[in-house]
C-alpha positions, 0 to 999 in steps of 0.5 A: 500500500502507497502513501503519503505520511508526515515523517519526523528525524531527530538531530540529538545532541548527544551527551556521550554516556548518558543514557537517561539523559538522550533518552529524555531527550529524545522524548522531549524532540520527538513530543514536538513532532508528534505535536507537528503531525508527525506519524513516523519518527526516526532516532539516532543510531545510538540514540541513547548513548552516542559513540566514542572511544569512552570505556563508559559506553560499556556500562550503559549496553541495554537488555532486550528489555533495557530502558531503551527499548521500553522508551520505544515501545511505550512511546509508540504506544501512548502516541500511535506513531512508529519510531525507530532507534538503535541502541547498544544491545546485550543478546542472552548469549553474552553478545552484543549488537547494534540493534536497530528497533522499530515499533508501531503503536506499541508492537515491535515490527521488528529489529536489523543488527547492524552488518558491520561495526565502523572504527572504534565502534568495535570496542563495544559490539560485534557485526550482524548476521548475514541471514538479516538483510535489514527488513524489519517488517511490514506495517499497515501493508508498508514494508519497512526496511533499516539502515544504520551510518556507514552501511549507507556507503556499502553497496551491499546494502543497496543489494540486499535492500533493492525493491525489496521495502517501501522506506527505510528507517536509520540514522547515523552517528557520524564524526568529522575528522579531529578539529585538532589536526593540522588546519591544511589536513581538515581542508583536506580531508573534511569537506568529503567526509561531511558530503559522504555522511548525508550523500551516502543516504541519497545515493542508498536511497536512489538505488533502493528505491526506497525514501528514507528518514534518517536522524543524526547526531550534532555537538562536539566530542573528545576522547583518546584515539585508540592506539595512538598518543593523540587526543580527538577532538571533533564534532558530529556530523549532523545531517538528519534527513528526509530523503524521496525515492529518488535521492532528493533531500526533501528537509535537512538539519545541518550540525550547525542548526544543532539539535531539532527536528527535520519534518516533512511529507513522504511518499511510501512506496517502492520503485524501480532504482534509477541507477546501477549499483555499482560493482564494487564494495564502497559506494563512496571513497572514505578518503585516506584517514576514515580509511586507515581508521576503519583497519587499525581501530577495528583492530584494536577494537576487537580486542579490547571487545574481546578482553571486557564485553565478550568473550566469544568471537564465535557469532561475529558473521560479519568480519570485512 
């Protein structure tokens, strides 16, 4: 069934650690695009905690049944709306995933695991299995499909995804390269990352065939780069973002307008991709540091895993 809906996306500023406090947050902004008319709302990808290299991130994983979850569920159903989110979730089995929850008017219509975790996300959980393709589930006849960050630069995503839902829920948790690098290397290297984090969603989008509504992250954060005697200091990204089938953006909040929400009228519907995936792996060019953190963080990362979350490696599926 195709329709038009009014979609909502949060843009968090995100209080790493923090897990009451996002989730008071989230609460607080997506309240305000229910008062907007908005009937589906997107969070974060880590809506509850953020993500940086901060052990703390650990004490606040989720249950299946955490406060993450419940806040999802009951808002949904105290407000008749479907919402979406990812948290940091601890599986009976010990593991933990990046689990994307979707509810609507209070019923979970399903969850995507994240496929892969990106740089020092590693530390805190591991990759998805193959076997999810990212559907969650179907609502009111409306097929609904997830997709978290930097799957969206994955052309697997756009594979397994194509004419396959009718709109996409996601969000990212997306930072810029170190403020605190040489100025020569930001003017370098920044104005790429910044176009990947929102263009990686209207390329997705277009070669799906699905629109998409996708929340974001904003503010600034410091941590310890894994590995190496630097600190990072950065910011995220922002781009929360209402995108159509075709890859249009139809509202966008830039990380300067900070927190908010972006709200908008969407077509729900799949149609045929106007475009070849492309025969590779990326969809876009990381660039040579995302691209050297992606191998030496992910490294660390899972050892440091393996060392204080989990210690079987065993269901880790994903391992590109």
């Amino acid at each position: 069934m195709n329709k038009h809906i009014k979609a909502a996306a949060v843009q968090l500023e995100t209080k790493i650690t923090d897990s009451a406090g996002n989730i008071a947050d989230c609460e607080r902004l997506s309240l305000l695009a229910v008062q907007d008319g908005a009937s589906w709302i997107a969070l974060p990808e880590f809506f509850n905690t953020g993500v940086s290299w901060d052990p703390k991130i650990a004490d606040e994983i989720q249950t299946l049944d955490g406060s993450a979850a419940n806040f999802l569920r009951d808002f949904s159903a105290r407000h008749l709306v479907v919402i979406g989110g990812s948290f940091l979730c601890r599986l009976p089995d010990g593991s933990v995933r990046n689990r994307y929850q979707c509810y609507a008017d209070g019923a979970l219509v399903g969850w995507h695991d994240k496929d892969l975790p990106t740089m020092w996300e590693n530390a805190f959980y591991q990759g998805g299995s193959p076997a999810d393709i990212g559907i969650l589930g179907t609502y009111k006849n409306v097929r609904i499909g997830a997709a978290v960050c930097w799957e969206y630069m994955r052309t697997m995503t756009a594979r397994r995804l194509s004419n396959q839902v009718d709109v996409i829920m996601g969000g990212s948790c997306w930072w810029s390269i170190p403020t605190n690098f040489p100025g020569f290397l930001q003017r370098l290297w920044e104005p790429a990352n910044r176009s990947n984090s929102l263009a990686a969603v209207q390329d997705s989008a277009r070669l799906i065939g699905a629109p998409v509504i996708h929340a974001a992250h904003c503010g600034e954060i410091s941590c310890p780069m894994p590995g190496l005697p630097l600190a990072y200091r950065g910011f995220f990204e922002g781009n929360a973002a209402v995108v159509d089938a075709d890859g249009k953006v139809i509202a966008h909040r830039c990380a300067e307008k900070g927190e908010g929400i972006v709200l908008a009228e969407v077509f729900l519907g799949s149609k045929s991709p106007n475009a070849e995936i492309p025969n590779r792996y990326w969809l876009r060019r990381r660039g040579f540091l995302p691209a050297f953190a992606w191998h030496q963080q992910r490294w660390i990362g899972r050892r440091w895993y393996v060392r204080n979350i989990c210690h079987d490696l065993s269901g880790d599926f994903r391992t590109r």
